[in-house]
C-alpha positions, 0 to 999 in steps of 0.5 A: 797681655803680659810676658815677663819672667815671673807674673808674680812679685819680683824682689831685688835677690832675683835675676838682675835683669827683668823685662815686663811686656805689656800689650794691649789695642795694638799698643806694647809697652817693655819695660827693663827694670834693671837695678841701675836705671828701669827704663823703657825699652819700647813704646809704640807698635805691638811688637807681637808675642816676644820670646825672652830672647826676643826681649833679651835682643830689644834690649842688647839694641837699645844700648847705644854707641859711646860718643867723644868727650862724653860719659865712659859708660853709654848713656841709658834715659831711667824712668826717673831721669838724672845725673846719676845716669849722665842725663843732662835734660829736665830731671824726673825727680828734684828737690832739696833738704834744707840746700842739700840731698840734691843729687837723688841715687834712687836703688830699686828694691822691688818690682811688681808686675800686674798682669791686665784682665785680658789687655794691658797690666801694671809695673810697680818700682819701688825704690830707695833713695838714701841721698833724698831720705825718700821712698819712691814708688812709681806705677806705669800702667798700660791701659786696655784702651793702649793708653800709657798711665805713669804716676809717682808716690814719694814719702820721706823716710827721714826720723827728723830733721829738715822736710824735703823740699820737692822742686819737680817730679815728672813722668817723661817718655822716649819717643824716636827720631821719625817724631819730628813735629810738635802740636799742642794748644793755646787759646783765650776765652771764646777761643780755646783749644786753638792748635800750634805747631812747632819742631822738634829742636835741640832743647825744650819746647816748654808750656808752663801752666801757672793760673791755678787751673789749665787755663783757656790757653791750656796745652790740652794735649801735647803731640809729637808725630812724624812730619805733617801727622793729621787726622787721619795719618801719620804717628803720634805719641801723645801726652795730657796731664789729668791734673786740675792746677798747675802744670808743666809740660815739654817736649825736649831733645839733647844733641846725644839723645836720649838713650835709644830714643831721640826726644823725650815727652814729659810732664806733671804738676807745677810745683810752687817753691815751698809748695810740697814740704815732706816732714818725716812720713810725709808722703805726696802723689803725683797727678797721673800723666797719660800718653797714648801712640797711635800710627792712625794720627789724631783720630786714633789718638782721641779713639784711645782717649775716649775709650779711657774716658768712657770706661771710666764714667759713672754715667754712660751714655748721651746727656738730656738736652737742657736749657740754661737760663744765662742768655736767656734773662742774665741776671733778670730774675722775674718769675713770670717770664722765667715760668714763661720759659719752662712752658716753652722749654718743655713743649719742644722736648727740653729735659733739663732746666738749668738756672744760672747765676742771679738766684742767691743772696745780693746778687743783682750783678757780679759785682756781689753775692759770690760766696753767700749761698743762700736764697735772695729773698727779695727777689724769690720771697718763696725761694725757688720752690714755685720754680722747682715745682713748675720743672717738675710738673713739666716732666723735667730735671732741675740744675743750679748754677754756683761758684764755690771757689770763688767770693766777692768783696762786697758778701757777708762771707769774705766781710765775716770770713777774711782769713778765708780769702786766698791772697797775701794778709798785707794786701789783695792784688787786683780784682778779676771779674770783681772776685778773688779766691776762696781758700776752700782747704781752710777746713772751715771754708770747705765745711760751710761750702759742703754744708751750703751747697748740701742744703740747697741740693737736699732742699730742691732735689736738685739734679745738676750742679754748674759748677763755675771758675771765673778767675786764674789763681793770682799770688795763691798763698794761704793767710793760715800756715805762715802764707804758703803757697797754695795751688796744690791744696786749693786742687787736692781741696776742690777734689775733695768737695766735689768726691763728698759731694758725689758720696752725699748725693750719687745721682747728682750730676756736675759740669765744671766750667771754668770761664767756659773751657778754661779747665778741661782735664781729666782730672776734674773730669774723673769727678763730674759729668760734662764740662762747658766747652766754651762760653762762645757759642757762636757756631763758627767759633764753635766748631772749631773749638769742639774740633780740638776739645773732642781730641781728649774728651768724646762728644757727650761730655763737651756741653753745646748750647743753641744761642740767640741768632747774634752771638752774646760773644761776638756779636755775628749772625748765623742761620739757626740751622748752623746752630742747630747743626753745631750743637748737635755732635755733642751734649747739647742744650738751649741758651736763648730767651725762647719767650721771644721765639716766633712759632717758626723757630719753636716748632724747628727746635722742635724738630732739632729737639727730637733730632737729637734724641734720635742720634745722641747715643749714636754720638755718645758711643760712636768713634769721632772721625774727621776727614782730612781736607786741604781748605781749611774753611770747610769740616768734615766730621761724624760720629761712626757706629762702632760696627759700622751700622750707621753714622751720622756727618756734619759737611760745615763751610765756616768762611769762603774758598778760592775754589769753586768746588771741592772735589771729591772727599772721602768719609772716613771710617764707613765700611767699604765692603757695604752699602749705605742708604745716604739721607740729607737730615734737613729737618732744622733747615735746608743750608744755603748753596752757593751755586745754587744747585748741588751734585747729582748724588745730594739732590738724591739724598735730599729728595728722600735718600740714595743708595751707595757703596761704602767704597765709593763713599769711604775711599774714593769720596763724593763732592760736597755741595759748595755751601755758602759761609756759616752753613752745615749739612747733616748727613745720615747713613744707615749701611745696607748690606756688607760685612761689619767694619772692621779695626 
């Protein structure tokens, strides 16, 4: 909904004060767009249908008090933050034209309001800066899901002379006093999306991305929430920037506040000195930055985030369950075994052979190849038809594995090409992975990728891409152009390969990995179909890690691959039945030599196989709920049927407890108003107890189900069988009787 003044577009000769409401999913957004300073008047809680006296008051009380030895006039934080309104904090807008124009006096000359259809709408500000020589356009949409989008375009109204130089343009936030907590991400390979929090304190709290792409230790998203907010408590504003390359993010706090508000919570793209040069006409458009409220805690925040997400994707829905070839025959590429695998694969139900890296010209190991996208003929002198043919005959879909962004040394490519390789002309820094970058905005590297990657997709009608990153972005400067930096055209580049793609071939499906989850944002997300979570798939690490990567992304894009009993990457052990468990809550697949299976295991991947297309659409459309648990080496976690119909638990113990029980825990987001019909799904193998015997309620459930009121389940809670370390219970519930849930 929007109220507003006028719906349709203002100009500066109308009234000199205008406030636009925009509301949706129990979101309101005001926005004061005064000729001096639009800014925010609220952002949080629907504050209901407001009157235009009602928005006059939120106005008159958003003014603050004057303080000594401070600005005669009361401060007031813009939309486009800076000194021409005495805020001293990080500036919405910087840069320079040749060492001056660096104090920008943006003047708003229009406004234009977008009511939503039926939820949420639009505010366009245009303004001119005539210090900076710039036209700036910023766009602040309010989402149906409630989810706030802000993104600023600028192009340089200069005739001639110096280019502006931008230095930053960031979209920033107020949020109140009560948000006194930070949460946001760090992590490594294997281990990303490890959570950390600090307090909101006079000045910055600052993470600065600079390897080119989020990173495994990615901010991923940044919290700010009232003190100990958690899964299910507590308010949140919230931030992620869909951007795929460089990044700042902060949340900072100046003894005067920031206007009404606190705090503020803001950012965008890193830009790199000389990166973004404006020549007249020029123009540059920031990523979008996304921040999402919820007085629900996480839970309702990645509620917001997954219905943006969902509403936005070309493929809806749950993904085939695959198998990967990597640890199954690593670089071990012998037909017969690799024929082997696919007959197996396809008896216990796999949808989608995926063969990884080792199929191309050179490469034996990485220490070659990479860049040179043809057949290696030595090793399939057929090429990959026999291959191809055999998925095919077996009823399943067909994916291959490459790595465009990145080259060898030791490839025909980078032998022919130099000039194609993202790095300083006098010399490349050191090797990572035994690769370096691939400047794919040089025309010709982008042509030579599209046209490759296109023969090879036409040739095996191939139906899914991995699309690999296994390097950060080191001294990124281009060898045409005088070495300019270059992140920002390496980001904008990769979209562009990947949007001719998807134009090229529409029914081709993408994940992007990136050394497993290193980048994981939505913006690459807007262009591909699931992303490799991570490349640990041990299931104690796994669980953790899917935890907080289902914080933004809903479950069906966060790939979960079933692997050998002892992890490739951490070398533990783990019952099948706790992989199986893990992989089952999001969009899972197989990377284990099934040629070495004995006929116990293939027939309980059988049945895990048919569990998971009996419950995927359930995950791949139902509401993420986590229960909030004082020991940390127990989860609580399932998937809830939007009308509350039917859900689906996982009760994971990762590590032992000083307690020898857990009490009572409640399910969350079941309604209490019904019954359910609780069943035990061990199929993929009973958990070991640690006591041997569990309560009265599971052994019920486990003998062939047991009836209980949504009340006792939901509010009151049940205790859970103490299971001993590595083990996950899988608990399906089917409601009964009772009205549906509701919001």
């Amino acid at each position: 909904m929007v109220s507003n003044n006028s719906m349709e577009k203002n100009r500066m000769s109308s009234a000199p004060h205008r406030m636009s409401h925009l509301r949706a999913a129990g979101v309101s957004l005001v926005v004061d767009t005064d000729s001096e300073a639009p800014s925010i008047l609220h952002w949080g809680r629907d504050l209901g249908a407001l009157s235009q006296e009602a928005l006059e008051a939120l106005r008159l009380t958003a003014s603050t008090a004057r303080l000594h030895n401070a600005p005669d006039a009361a401060r007031r934080f813009s939309l486009l933050p800076g000194e021409r309104h005495d805020w001293m904090g990080v500036p919405g807008l910087s840069g320079h034209r040749a060492g001056s124009a660096t104090t920008p006096r943006p003047a708003l000359t229009e406004v234009v309001v977008r009511p939503g259809s039926p939820d949420g709408g639009e505010v366009e500000l245009r303004f001119d800066d005539p210090v900076s020589e710039l036209e700036i356009v910023q766009r602040i949409v309010l989402e149906p899901s409630g989810i706030v989008a802000l993104s600023t375009s600028l192009r340089s109204t200069a005739s001639a002379g110096a280019p502006y130089d931008l230095a930053g343009l960031y979209a920033q936030l107020p949020v109140p006093a009560i948000a006194t907590e930070i949460l946001d991400f760090t992590g490594k390979w294997s281990r990303e999306r490890e959570p950390q929090r600090t307090s909101v304190r006079d000045g910055m709290h600052a993470r600065d991305v600079r390897r080119g792409k989020p990173g495994v230790d990615s901010p991923y998203l940044m919290a700010v929430g009232t003190p100990g907010f958690g899964a299910r408590h507590g308010e949140v504003w919230a931030m992620h920037i869909a951007w795929s390359g460089d990044q700042r993010w902060f949340v900072e706090r100046l003894p005067e506040g920031a206007g009404a508000a606190s705090a503020v919570l803001g950012g965008g793209e890193l830009v790199r000195p000389g990166e973004i040069r404006l020549a007249a006409g020029e123009s540059y458009e920031s990523p979008r930055v996304l921040f999402a409220w919820s007085d629900g805690g996480l839970d309702a925040v990645a509620d917001r985030f997954h219905t943006l997400v969902r509403a936005d994707r070309r493929r809806v829905g749950a993904q085939p369950l695959v198998l990967n070839t990597w640890e199954a025959v690593y670089f071990d590429h012998e037909l017969p075994r690799l024929l082997e695998l696919v007959d197996r694969a396809a008896g216990i139900g796999v949808e989608r052979i995926v063969l990884d890296d080792g199929w191309f010209a050179g490469r034996r190991d990485d220490k070659a190849g990479l860049g040179d996208w043809q057949v290696d003929e030595a090793v399939w002198p057929e090429g990959l038809g026999p291959f191809v043919d055999r998925v095919r005959e077996r009823g399943m879909q067909f994916g291959l594995w490459f790595e465009p962004e990145m080259v060898n040394l030791d490839s025909a490519v980078a032998r022919r090409h130099p000039e194609w390789i993202l790095g300083p002309a006098a010399g490349l820094g050191s090797a990572s992975r035994h690769q370096y970058v691939l400047d794919i905005a040089h025309p010709d590297a982008l042509a030579y990728l599209l046209e490759a990657m296109s023969a090879l997709v036409e040739r095996y009608a191939i139906d899914f891409v991995k699309w690999d990153h296994n390097r950060d972005l080191v001294e990124a400067v281009r060898r045409t152009g005088g070495e300019a930096p270059g992140v920002h055209a390496q980001t904008t580049a990769l979209y562009g390969l990947l949007d001719a793609l998807r134009d090229r071939f529409p029914s081709l499906e993408i994940e992007s990995c990136a050394s497993g989850g290193g980048r994981v944002d939505l913006g690459v997300v807007a262009r591909t179909d699931r992303v490799w979570t991570s490349d640990c798939n041990d299931p104690v690490e796994r669980q953790r890690i899917q935890r907080w990567s289902e914080l933004l992304l809903p479950p069906e894009l966060l790939g979960s691959h079933v692997g050998a009993e002892r992890s490739h990457t951490t070398h533990r052990s783990a019952d099948l039945s706790f992989r199986l468990a893990t992989a089952l809550f999001a969009s899972a697949g197989i990377e284990w030599d099934l040629t070495r299976c004995t006929e116990q295991e293939l027939a309980v991947l059988g049945r895990w196989s048919a569990l998971y297309r009996e419950t995927r659409d359930l995950v791949a459309a139902g509401r993420r709920v986590h229960a909030e648990l004082p020991d940390e080496e127990t989860l609580l976690h399932g998937s809830v049927a939007a009308d509350g119909s039917r859900a689906l638990f996982v009760w994971a113990r990762l590590g032992t407890s000083p307690a020898g029980q857990s009490g009572r825990v409640r399910l969350p987001g079941l309604d209490s108003s019904a019954s359910y019909r609780v069943r035990i799904r061990d199929e993929i193998g009973a958990p070991s107890l640690h006591q041997g015997e569990g309560p009265a309620w599971f052994d019920a459930a486990r003998a062939g189900g047991i009836e209980l009121p949504g009340a006792v389940l939901a509010e009151a809670g049940v205790p859970m069988p103490t299971l001993n370390p590595a083990q996950a219970l899988v608990l399906d519930l089917t409601r009964l009787r009772g009205e549906q849930v509701r919001d």
